[in-house]
C-alpha positions as CSV (number, residue, x, y, z in Angstrom):
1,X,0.0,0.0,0.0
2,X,1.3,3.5,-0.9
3,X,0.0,6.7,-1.0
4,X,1.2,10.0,-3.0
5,X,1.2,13.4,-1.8
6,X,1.1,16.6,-3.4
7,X,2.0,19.6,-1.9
8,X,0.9,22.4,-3.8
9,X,1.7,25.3,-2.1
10,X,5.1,27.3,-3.2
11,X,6.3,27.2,0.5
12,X,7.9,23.7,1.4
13,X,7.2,23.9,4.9
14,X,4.2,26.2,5.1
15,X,0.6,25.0,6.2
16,X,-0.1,23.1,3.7
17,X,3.2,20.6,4.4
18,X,2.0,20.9,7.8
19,X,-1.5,19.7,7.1
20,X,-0.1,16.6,4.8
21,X,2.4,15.6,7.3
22,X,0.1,15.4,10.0
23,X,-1.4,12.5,7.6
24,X,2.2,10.7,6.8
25,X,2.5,10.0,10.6
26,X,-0.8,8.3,11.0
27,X,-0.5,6.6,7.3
28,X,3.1,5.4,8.8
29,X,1.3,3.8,12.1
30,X,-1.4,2.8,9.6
31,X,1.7,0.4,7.9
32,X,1.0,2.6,4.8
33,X,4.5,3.7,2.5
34,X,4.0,7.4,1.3
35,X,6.1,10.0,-0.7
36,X,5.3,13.3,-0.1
37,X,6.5,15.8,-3.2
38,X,6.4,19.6,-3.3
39,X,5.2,20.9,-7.1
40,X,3.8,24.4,-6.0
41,X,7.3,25.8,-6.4
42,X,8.4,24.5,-9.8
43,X,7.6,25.9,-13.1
44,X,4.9,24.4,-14.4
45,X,2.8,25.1,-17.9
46,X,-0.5,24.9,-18.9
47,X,-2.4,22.4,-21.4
48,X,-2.2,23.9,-24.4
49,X,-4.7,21.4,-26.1
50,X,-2.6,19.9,-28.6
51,X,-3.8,16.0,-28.4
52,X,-0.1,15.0,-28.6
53,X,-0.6,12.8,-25.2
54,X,-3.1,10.8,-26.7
55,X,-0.1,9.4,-29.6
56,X,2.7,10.0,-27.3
57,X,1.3,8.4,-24.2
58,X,2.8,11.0,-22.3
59,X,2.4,14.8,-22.7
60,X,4.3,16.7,-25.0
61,X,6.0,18.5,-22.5
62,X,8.6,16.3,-20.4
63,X,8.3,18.2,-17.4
64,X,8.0,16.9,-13.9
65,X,3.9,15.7,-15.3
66,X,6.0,13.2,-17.0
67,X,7.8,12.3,-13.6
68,X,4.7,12.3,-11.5
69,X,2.9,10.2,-14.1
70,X,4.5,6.5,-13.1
71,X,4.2,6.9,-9.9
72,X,0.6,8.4,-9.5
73,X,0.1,4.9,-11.7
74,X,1.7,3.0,-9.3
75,X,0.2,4.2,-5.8
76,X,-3.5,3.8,-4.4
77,X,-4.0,6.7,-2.9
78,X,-3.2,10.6,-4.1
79,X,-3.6,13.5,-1.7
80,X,-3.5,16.8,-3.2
81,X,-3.0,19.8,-1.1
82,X,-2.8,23.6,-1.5
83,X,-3.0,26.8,-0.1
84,X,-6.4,29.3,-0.9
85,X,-5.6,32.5,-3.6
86,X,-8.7,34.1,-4.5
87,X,-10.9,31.1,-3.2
88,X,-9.4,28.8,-5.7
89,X,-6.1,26.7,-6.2
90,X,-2.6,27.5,-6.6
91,X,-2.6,27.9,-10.5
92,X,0.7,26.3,-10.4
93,X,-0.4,22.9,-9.4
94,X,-3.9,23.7,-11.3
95,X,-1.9,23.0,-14.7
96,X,0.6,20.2,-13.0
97,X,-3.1,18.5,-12.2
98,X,-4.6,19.4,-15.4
99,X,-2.0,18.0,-17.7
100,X,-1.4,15.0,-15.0
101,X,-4.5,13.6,-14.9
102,X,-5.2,14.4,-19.2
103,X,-1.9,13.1,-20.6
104,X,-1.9,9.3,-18.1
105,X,-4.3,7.1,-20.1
106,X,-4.1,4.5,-17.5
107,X,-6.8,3.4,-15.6
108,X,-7.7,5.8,-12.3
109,X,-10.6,3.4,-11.0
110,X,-10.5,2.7,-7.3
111,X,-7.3,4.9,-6.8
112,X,-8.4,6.9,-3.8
113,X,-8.3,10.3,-3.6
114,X,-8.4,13.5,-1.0
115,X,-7.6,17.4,-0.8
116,X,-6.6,19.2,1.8
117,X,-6.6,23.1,1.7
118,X,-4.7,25.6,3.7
119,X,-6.1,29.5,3.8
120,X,-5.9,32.6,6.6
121,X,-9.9,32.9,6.6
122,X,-12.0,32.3,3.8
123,X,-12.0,30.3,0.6
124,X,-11.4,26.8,1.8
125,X,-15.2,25.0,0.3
126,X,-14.6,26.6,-2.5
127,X,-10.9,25.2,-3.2
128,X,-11.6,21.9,-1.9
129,X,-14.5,20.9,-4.0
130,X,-12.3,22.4,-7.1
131,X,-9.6,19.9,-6.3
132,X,-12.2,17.1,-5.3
133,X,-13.3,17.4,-9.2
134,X,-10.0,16.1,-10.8
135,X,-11.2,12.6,-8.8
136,X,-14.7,12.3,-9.3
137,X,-14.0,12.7,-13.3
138,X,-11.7,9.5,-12.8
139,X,-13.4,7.3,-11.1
140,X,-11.6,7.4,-8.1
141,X,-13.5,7.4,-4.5
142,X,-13.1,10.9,-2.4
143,X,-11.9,10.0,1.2
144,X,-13.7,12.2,3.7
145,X,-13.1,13.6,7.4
146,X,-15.2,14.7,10.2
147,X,-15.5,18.0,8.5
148,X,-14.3,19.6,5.3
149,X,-10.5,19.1,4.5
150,X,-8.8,22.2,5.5
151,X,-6.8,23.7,8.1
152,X,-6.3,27.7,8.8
153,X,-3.0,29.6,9.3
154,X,-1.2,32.3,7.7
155,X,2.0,32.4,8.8
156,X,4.0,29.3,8.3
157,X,3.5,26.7,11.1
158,X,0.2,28.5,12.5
159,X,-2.2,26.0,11.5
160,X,-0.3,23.9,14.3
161,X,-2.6,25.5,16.5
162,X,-5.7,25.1,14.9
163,X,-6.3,22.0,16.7
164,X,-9.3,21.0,15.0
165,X,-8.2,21.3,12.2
166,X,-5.1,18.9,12.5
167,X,-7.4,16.3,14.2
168,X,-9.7,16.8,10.7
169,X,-6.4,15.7,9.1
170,X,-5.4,12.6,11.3
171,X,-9.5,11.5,11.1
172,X,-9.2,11.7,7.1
173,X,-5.8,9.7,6.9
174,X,-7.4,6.7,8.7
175,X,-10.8,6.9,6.8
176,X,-8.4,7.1,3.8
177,X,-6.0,4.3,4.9
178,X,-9.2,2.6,5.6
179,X,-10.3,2.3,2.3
180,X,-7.4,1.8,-0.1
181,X,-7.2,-1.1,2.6
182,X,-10.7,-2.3,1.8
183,X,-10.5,-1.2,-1.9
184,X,-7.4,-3.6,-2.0
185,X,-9.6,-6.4,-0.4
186,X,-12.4,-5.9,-3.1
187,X,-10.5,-5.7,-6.2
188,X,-8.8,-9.5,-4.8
189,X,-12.4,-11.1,-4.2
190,X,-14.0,-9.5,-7.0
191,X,-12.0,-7.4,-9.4
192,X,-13.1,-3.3,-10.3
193,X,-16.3,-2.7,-11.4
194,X,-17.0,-3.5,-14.7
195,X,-16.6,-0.6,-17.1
196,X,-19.0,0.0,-20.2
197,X,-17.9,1.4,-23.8
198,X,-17.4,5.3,-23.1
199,X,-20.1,7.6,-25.1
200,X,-19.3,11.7,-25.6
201,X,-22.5,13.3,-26.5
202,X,-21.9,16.5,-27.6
203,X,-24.3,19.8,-26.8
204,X,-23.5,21.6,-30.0
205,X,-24.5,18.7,-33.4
């Protein structure tokens, strides 16, 4: 069992490190293997729409997407975090997500996924349910909490105080160690579900 994490925040060891490393401990006692990485600091591009992933089976850019891409096949869980700007994602790991999750044609069923969001005050729902997207699109099951995936701080190290808001974290890595546990269990008895042929209708004939 393994599970990814992605900080997305341009500070290393800001909140939003804090937040995810509250869950490596209890995925550690939980006898789950994790790597955390920090992509909210590198230079990352946009999609720019070019199809080329779909010949190349990578995307055209070899950038750390191309990096990621193995080893988000590989693990069973992904935990995305970042910090709040303007009640929405850093844009940084916006496009690292974007062209991650476009340009990997393998299949994403049953990989678990959660978000965790760091922010002063406001803009936390709105942050979290844009990252909770890039799973629901991809079949994978959203782990939840006792409340809504976030923690509050603005200077780095703060949200060490917000005590229910680290306990929100340690709840949501043992509901999320929980299932890729169980999901592991399931897919040995009785396989992923059964997929059908995938129709595009399209609003505009």
């Amino acid at each position: 069992m393994n599970i990814l994490l992605l900080n997305g925040s341009p500070r290393a060891n800001g909140n939003t490190a804090l937040a995810l490393r509250e869950m490596e401990t209890v995925f550690a006692q939980q006898g789950i293997e994790t790597e955390l990485l920090h992509i909210g600091s590198r230079d990352i591009r946009s999609c720019v729409a070019c199809g080329r992933c779909s010949e190349l089976g990578r995307c055209v850019f070899d950038d750390l997407v191309n990096e990621v891409a193995p080893k988000f096949e590989a693990c069973d869980g992904l935990v995305v975090g970042s910090p709040v700007y303007y009640a929405s994602a850093n844009a940084t790991l916006v496009a690292f997500l974007t062209r991650l999750f476009y340009s990997t044609s393998f299949d994403k069923t049953m990989k678990v996924g959660a978000s965790v969001v760091a922010a002063r005050r406001g803009g936390l729902s709105s942050t979290f349910d844009e990252l909770n997207k890039f799973f629901t699109i991809s079949g994978m099951p959203v782990a939840s909490s006792q409340y809504w995936n976030s923690v509050h701080g603005r200077a780095p190290g703060e949200a060490a105080q917000d005590a229910e808001g680290m306990q929100t974290m340690r709840t949501l890595a043992r509901n999320m160690a929980f299932l890729v546990k169980s999901i592991a269990l399931g897919k040995a008895e009785y396989g992923l579900p059964q997929r059908e042929p995938v129709q595009r209708t399209n609003f505009i004939r």
